[in-house]
Each structure stands twice: as structure tokens, then as C-alpha cells.
C-alpha positions as CSV (number, residue, x, y, z in Angstrom):
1,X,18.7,16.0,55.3
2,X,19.2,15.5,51.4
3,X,17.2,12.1,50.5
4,X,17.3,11.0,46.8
5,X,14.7,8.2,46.3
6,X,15.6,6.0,43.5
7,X,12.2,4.8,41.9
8,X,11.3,2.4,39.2
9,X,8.7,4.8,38.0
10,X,6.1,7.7,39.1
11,X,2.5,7.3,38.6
12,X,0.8,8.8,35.7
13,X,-3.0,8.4,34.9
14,X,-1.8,5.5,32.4
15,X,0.1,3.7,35.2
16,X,-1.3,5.3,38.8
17,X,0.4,2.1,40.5
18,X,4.2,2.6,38.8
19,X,6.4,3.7,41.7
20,X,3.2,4.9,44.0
21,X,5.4,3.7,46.9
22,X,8.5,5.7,46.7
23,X,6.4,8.8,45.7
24,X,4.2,8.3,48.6
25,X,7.0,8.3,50.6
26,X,8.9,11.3,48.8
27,X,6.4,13.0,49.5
28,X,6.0,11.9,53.5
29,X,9.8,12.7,53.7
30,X,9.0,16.4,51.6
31,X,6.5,17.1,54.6
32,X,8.5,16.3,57.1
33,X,11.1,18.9,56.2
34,X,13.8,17.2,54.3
35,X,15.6,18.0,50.9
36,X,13.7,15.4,48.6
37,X,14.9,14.7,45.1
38,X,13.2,11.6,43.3
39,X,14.9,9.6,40.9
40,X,13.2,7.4,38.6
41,X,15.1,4.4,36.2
42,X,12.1,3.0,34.4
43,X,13.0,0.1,32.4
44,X,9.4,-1.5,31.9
45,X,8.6,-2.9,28.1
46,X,6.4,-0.6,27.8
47,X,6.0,2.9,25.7
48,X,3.7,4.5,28.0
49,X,6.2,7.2,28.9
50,X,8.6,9.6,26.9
51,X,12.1,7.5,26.3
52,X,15.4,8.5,27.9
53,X,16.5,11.5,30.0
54,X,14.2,13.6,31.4
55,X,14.0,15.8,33.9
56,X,10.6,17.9,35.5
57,X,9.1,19.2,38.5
58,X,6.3,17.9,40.4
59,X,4.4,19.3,43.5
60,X,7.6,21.3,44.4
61,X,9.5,17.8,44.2
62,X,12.5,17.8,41.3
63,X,11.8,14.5,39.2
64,X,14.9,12.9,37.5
65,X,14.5,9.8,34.9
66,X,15.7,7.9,32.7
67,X,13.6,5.5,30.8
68,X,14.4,2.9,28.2
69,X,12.4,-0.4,27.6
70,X,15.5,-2.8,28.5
71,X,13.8,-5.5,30.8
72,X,16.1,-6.8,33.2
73,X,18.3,-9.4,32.2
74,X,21.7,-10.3,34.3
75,X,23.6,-9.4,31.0
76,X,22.5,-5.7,31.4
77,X,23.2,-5.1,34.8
78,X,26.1,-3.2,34.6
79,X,25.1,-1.3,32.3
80,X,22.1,-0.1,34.2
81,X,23.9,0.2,37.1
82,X,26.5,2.6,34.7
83,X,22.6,4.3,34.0
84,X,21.8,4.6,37.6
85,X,25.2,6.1,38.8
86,X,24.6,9.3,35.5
87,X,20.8,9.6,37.1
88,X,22.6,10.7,40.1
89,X,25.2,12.4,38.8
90,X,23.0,14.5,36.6
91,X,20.9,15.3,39.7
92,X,23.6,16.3,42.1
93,X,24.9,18.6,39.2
94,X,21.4,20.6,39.9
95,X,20.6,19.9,43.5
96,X,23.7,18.8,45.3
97,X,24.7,15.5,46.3
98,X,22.5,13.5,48.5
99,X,23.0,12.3,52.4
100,X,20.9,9.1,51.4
101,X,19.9,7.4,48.5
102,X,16.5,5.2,49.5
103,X,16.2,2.9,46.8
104,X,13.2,0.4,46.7
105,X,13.0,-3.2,45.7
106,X,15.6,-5.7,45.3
107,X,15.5,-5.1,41.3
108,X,16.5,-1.1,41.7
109,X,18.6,-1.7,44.8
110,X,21.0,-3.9,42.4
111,X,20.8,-0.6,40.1
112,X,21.4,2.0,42.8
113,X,25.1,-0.9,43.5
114,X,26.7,1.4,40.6
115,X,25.4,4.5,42.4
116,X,27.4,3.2,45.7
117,X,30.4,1.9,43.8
118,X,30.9,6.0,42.1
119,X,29.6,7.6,45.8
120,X,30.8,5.4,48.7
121,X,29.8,8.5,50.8
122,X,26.2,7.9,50.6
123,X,24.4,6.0,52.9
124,X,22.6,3.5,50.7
125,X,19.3,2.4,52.1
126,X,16.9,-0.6,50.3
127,X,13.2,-1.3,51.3
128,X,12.4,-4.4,50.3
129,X,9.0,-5.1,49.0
130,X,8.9,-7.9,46.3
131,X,6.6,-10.7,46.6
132,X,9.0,-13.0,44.4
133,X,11.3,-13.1,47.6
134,X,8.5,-14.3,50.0
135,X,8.9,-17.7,48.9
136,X,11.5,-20.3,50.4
137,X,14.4,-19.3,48.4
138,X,14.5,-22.4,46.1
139,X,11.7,-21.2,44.7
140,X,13.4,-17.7,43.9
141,X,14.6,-18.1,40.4
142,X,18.7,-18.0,40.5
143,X,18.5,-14.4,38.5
144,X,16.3,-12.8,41.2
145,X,18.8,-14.1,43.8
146,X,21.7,-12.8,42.1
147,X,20.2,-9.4,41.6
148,X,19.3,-9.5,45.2
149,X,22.5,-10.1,46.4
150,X,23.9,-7.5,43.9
151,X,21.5,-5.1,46.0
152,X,21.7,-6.4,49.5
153,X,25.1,-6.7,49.5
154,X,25.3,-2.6,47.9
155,X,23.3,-1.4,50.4
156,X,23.9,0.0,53.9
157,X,20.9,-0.3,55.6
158,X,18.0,-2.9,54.8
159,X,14.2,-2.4,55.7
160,X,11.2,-4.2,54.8
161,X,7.7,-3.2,54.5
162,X,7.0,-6.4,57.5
163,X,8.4,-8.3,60.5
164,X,6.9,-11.7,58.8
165,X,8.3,-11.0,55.9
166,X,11.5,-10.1,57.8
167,X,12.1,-13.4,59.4
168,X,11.5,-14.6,55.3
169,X,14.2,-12.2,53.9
170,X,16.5,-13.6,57.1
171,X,16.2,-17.0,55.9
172,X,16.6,-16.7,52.6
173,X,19.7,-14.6,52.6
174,X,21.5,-14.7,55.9
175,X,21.0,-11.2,56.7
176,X,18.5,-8.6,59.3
177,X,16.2,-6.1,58.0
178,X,14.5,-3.6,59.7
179,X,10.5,-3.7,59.4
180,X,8.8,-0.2,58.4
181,X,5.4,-0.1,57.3
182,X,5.2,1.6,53.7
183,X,4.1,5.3,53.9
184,X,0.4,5.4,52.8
185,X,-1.2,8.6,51.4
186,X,-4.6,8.9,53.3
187,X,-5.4,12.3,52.4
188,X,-7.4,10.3,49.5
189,X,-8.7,8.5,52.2
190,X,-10.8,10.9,54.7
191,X,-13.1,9.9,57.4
192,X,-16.0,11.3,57.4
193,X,-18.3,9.4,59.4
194,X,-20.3,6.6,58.1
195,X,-23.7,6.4,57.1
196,X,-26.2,3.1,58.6
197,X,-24.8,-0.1,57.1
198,X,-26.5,-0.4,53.4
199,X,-29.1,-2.8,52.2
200,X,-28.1,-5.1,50.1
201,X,-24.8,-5.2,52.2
202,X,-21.8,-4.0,50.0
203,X,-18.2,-5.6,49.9
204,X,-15.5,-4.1,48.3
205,X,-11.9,-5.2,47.5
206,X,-9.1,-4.0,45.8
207,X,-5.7,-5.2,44.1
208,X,-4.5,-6.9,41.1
209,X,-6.3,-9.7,39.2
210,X,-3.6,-12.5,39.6
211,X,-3.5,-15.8,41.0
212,X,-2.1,-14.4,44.5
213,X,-4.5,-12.2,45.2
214,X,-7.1,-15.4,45.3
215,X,-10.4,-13.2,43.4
216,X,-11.7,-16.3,42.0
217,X,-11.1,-17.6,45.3
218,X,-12.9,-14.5,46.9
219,X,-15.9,-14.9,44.3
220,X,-16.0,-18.9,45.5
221,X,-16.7,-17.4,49.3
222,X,-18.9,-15.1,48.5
223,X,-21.0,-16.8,46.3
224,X,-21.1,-19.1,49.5
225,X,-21.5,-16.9,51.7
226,X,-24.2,-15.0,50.1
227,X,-27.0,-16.6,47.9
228,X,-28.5,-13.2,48.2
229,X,-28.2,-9.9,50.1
230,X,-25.2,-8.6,49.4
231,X,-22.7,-6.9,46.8
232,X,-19.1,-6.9,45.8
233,X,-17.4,-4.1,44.2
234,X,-13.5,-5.3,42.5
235,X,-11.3,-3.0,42.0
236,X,-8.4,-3.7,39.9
237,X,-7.4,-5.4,36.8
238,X,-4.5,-7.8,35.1
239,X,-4.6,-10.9,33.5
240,X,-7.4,-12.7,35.3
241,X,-10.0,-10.9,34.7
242,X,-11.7,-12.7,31.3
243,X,-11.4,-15.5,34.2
244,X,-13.4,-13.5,37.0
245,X,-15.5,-12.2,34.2
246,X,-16.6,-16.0,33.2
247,X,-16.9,-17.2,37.1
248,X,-18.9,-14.0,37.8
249,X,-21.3,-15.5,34.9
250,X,-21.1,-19.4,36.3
251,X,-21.8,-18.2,39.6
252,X,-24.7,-16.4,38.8
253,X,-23.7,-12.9,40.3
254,X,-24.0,-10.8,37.3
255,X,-26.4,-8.9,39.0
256,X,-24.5,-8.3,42.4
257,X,-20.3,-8.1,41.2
258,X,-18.8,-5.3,39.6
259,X,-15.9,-5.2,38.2
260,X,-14.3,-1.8,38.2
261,X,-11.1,-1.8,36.6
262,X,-7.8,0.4,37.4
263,X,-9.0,3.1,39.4
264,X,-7.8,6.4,40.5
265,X,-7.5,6.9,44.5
266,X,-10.7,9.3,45.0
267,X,-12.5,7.5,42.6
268,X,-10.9,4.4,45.1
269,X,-12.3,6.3,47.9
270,X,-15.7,7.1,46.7
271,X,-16.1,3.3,46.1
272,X,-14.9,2.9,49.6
273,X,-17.3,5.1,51.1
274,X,-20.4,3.2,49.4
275,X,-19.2,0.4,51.4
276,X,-19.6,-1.7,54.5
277,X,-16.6,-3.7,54.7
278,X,-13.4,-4.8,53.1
279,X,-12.3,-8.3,52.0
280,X,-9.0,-9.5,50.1
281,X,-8.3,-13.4,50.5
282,X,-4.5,-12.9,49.2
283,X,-2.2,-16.3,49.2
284,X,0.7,-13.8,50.1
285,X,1.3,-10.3,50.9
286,X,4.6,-8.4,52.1
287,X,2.0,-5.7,53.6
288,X,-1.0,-4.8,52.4
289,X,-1.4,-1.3,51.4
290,X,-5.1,-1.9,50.2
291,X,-6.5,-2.8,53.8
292,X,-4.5,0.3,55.3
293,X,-6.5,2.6,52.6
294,X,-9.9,1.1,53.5
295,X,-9.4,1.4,57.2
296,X,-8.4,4.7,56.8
297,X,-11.9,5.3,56.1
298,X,-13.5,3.4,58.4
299,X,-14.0,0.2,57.3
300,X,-13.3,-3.5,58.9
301,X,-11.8,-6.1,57.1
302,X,-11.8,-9.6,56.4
303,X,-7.9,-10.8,55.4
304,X,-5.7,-13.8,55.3
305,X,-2.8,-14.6,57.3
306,X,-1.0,-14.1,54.2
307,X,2.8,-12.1,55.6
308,X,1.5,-9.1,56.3
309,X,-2.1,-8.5,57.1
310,X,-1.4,-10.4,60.1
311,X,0.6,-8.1,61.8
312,X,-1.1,-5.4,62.0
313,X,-5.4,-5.9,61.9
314,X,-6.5,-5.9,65.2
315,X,-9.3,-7.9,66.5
316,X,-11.0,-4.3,66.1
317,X,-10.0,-4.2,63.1
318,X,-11.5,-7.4,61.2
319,X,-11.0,-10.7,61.1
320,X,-7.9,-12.6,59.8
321,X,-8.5,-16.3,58.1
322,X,-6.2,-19.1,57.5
323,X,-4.8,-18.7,53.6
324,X,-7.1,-21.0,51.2
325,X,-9.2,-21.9,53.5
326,X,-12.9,-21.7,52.0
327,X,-14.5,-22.9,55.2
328,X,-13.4,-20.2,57.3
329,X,-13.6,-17.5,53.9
330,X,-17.4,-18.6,54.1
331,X,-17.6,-18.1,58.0
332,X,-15.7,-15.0,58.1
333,X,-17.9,-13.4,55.3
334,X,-21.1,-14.1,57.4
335,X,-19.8,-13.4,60.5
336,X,-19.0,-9.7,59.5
337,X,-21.9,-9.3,57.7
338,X,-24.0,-10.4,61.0
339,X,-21.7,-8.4,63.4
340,X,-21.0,-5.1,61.3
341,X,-22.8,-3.2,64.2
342,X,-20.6,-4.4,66.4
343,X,-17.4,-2.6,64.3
344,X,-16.2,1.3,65.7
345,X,-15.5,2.7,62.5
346,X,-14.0,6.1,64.0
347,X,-11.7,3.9,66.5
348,X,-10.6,2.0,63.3
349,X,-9.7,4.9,61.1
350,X,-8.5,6.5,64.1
351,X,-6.2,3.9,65.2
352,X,-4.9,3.3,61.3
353,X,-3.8,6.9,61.3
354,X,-1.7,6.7,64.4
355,X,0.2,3.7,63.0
356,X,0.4,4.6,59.1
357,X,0.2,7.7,58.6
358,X,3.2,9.9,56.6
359,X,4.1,11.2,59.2
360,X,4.2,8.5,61.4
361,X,6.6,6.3,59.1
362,X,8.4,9.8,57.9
363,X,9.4,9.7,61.5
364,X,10.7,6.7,61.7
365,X,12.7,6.6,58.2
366,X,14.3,10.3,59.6
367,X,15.5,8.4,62.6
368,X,16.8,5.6,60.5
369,X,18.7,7.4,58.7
370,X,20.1,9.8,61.1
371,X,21.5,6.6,62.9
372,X,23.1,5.2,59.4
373,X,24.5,8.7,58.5
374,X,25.8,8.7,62.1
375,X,27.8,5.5,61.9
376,X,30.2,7.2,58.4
């Protein structure tokens, strides 16, 4: 099957987390034998990349872009969408046209509209991922709802990354998705066995430093939970982190936290692999790639019932708190650190495969679609 994935970037060493889902999954899709060309419209405010059209090659995928540091603003939508529909155009003039067009967030799905409105043939599909639309929709601001609609209502099959946040998506906006887990790259994530559980005890979590992800709430818990006798490794950065840096020095843990910043996936790993356990308190969550990647290696968890989490951490697994809830942080913290033994860490990277690997979800996106292209 020809799948073009329409991308809001690709990562680079400057940005390894712009558009790491949709290659991911371009990739899964390459493996599993399909005709995979990945189309990027990168309209960040940034100038971290080379402007306008470009096109490359990378790991035997052909790379399409456009970039050009618009924003998104309701006024430019049609334009873009004018933008999206040449990306195709100029990619089908080299490749072919495509079967499907997988697009991914509500923000390029209301692109990938102009794309549908110049190629009715193609079977438009939209992941949804966004964590600004797993709020009750009056508090989605009314330009995310109309861009939304633009790309719900483009689209010809829906997904989303989980089936909380699938009941969310139903409320909001009237209409059924189709849960699939995003495709997660583990081959940066190997397990190799585990060595005896480390003394001083040593946490890690990972993902941005914002007010959703809850670190200065994790950094409350732990400081809690541990006096002393144990560590906590943070990987990740963004606009909280002069905060973190100031509550790591209130809180006395200078000696025991470590901020590590942005980090590549094997450096990721290696930090991982010095580690006992996993913890991210999040307020929300669509999925939760970051607890996929550390029990790919082995590790339990400690997450909130935040959307996504939830669903799929088994009691094996880790433990899952109540969101906010510093009591049961606290508990949680200590009981893991008491019960580590108690944790198979082959049965939990094992069982983490089965469900999330590539080739897993590639499986069940070739399905989807070979049920959508079906239907024209």
C-alpha cells in the first residue's frame, strides 16, 4: 500500500521531539512492507531548519517539506491548506500518488482538508494526539475547535492514541474514533537484563518541564517520600525548569536530583538502564509514550490516572495514583521502593513488546486502512 504521512516536522539533533511520532510510525509502516513517503509542513516560529521546499532522503524513506515560520492563525488556513495540497502534489510527481494520507494532530489534519478537497480519492486518516483537546471543550479555545472541525470533518477515518481519551474526543465533538496506541521505537530501548536494584535507589522520569507534567509536583513527593536514600534523574526541559532548578535548592536535593536536559534516545536509554524504576505524576496524558520506553527496558512505574497511563500499566506493571494527589504520590513512591523485588522486569519488557511494538501497531494501522480503502 502507498501511505504518505503528513508530519509537522522530523526530528533533527536540534529538535529530536518535532514529528518523532509520525516518523516512528513511517518507519513501523516502511517495515512492514508498505510504500512510505513522509511529508513534512513545518510551520514552527522557529529557524532551526532550512526555509521552504525541500526535498531529501532518509533511511531509504523519501522526505518532502515545506517549512516557513507562519504560526497558525485561522486567517492562514487556507493558505496552508493551498501549501499542503503542492506538498502532495510535488511528491506524487516523484513517487506516485498515495492510497492514504495519515496525517497527525488536529492542527495538520485541518492542513491535509486542502489535500482532500484537490484528491477526493485518498483515504484521509487523522490520529489525534493533542493535549489541548482533552479538556471539556469550553475550555478548548474557539480557534482550536474550528481547526478541529476543519480536520475532523476532512478526514475519513479518525484514531486516537487512547480509549479514555476517545470517550473525550466523543464528547467534545459528536463523533467515534478508533483508539491505536502510537508506534514506539524500542530498538533504543533493549532489554538486557537488569543488574541488583542500586544503592541509593535511583528514579528516573522523563518529559517536558511544564505545568502538566506535575515535576514540581514529583519533586514535592519525593522529597517526601525520601529524606534520604534515593535519587531522581529528570529528563527533559521547557519553561519550568529555573522553577525545578530553585525547588531542587528549597528542598535540599541538590545532592540527589539531576537535571538532564533534552536528551537523545540512547543517551535516554543509558539513563534508563542506571535505574530502578520510573515515575511521572502528569495532570493529563493522551498516552504516554515515556512509560512505554522505560518498560521496554524493564522497568515498573509509578503513574497517574491521567487519560492514558491508565489503560494500559498493569498491576505488574506499576502502580497508578489518583492525579494530584500528594498522599498517595508519597505512598506510592515508598511502596515501590520497598517492593521493587517483588517487580519481573523481563515479564514487563516482555509484555510491553507484545502490545507496542512497530510491528504490533503497524499491524493494526495496515488493517485499518485496508478496511477504509475498501469502503471507496
Amino acid at each position: 500500500m502507498r501511505i504518505a504521512v503528513l508530519s509537522r516536522g522530523i526530528p533533527t539533533a536540534a529538535a529530536p521531539m518535532n514529528g518523532i511520532f509520525e516518523w516512528d510510525q513511517a518507519r513501523a509502516l516502511r517495515d512492514a512492507g508498505h510504500d512510505v513517503r513522509f511529508l513534512v509542513l513545518d510551520y514552527r516560529r522557529v529557524l532551526d531548519r532550512p526555509m521552504g521546499w525541500s526535498r531529501t532522503e532518509r533511511e531509504g524513506i523519501p522526505v518532502f517539506a515545506f517549512s516557513f515560520p507562519t504560526g497558525m492563525y485561522r486567517h492562514l488556513l487556507p493558505w496552508l491548506q493551498r501549501r499542503a495540497s503542492l506538498l502532495y502534489d510535488r511528491m506524487a510527481a516523484v513517487c506516485g500518488p498515495a492510497d492514504v494520507v495519515h496525517a497527525h494532530f488536529y492542527f495538520i489534519g485541518a492542513l491535509a482538508a486542502g489535500i482532500k478537497r484537490r484528491h477526493p480519492e485518498v483515504s484521509l486518516v487523522l490520529t489525534e494526539h493533542s493535549s489541548k483537546l482533552a479538556r471539556p471543550l469550553e475550555a478548548v479555545s474557539r480557534l482550536d475547535r474550528h481547526v478541529a472541525r476543519t480536520a475532523y470533518a476532512a478526514a475519513d477515518g479518525l484514531l486516537c492514541v487512547s480509549a479514555a481519551y476517545q470517550n473525550r474526543l466523543r464528547g467534545n465533538f459528536g463523533l467515534d474514533f478508533v483508539p491505536v496506541p502510537n508506534v514506539v521505537d524500542l530498538s533504543s530501548f533493549p532489554f538486557a537484563g537488569r543488574p541488583a536494584v542500586h544503592t541509593p535507589f535511583r528514579w528516573v522520569s522523563a518529559g517536558l518541564l511544564i505545568e502538566r507534567k506535575r515535576m514540581r509536583f514529583l519533586l514535592q513527593a519525593f522529597a517526601q517520600a525520601f529524606p534520604e536514600g534515593a535519587e531522581l534523574d529528570i529528563i527533559g526541559d521547557g519553561p519550568q525548569r529555573p522553577q525545578l532548578e530553585q525547588d531542587i535548592a528549597r528542598l535540599g536535593l541538590e545532592r540527589r536530583v539531576r537535571l538532564h536536559g533534552m536528551l537523545q534516545r540512547a543517551d535516554m536509554a543509558e539513563r534508563y538502564r542506571r535505574a530502578d524504576a520510573f515515575v511521572l505524576l502528569s495532570a493529563s496524558e493522551t498516552f504516554g509514550v515515556s512509560f512505554v520506553e522505560a518498560m521496554a527496558m524493564g522497568l515498573p512505574v509509578v503513574a497517574t490516572a491521567s487519560g492514558g497511563p491508565e489503560e494500559f500499566i498493569r498491576p505488574a506493571d506499576g502502580l497508578v495514583v489518583p492525579v494530584d494527589d500528594e498522599a498517595a504520590a508519597v505512598h506510592a513512591l515508598r511502596q515501590m521502593y520497598d517492593r521493587r523485588s517483588e517487580y519481573d522486569d523481563a515479564a514487563i519488557a516482555a509484555g510491553c513488546r507484545e502490545r507496542f511494538s512497530p510491528e504490533a501497531v503497524a499491524g493494526r494501522l495496515t488493517e485499518y486502512y485496508q478496511t477504509l480503502c475498501n469502503r471507496k
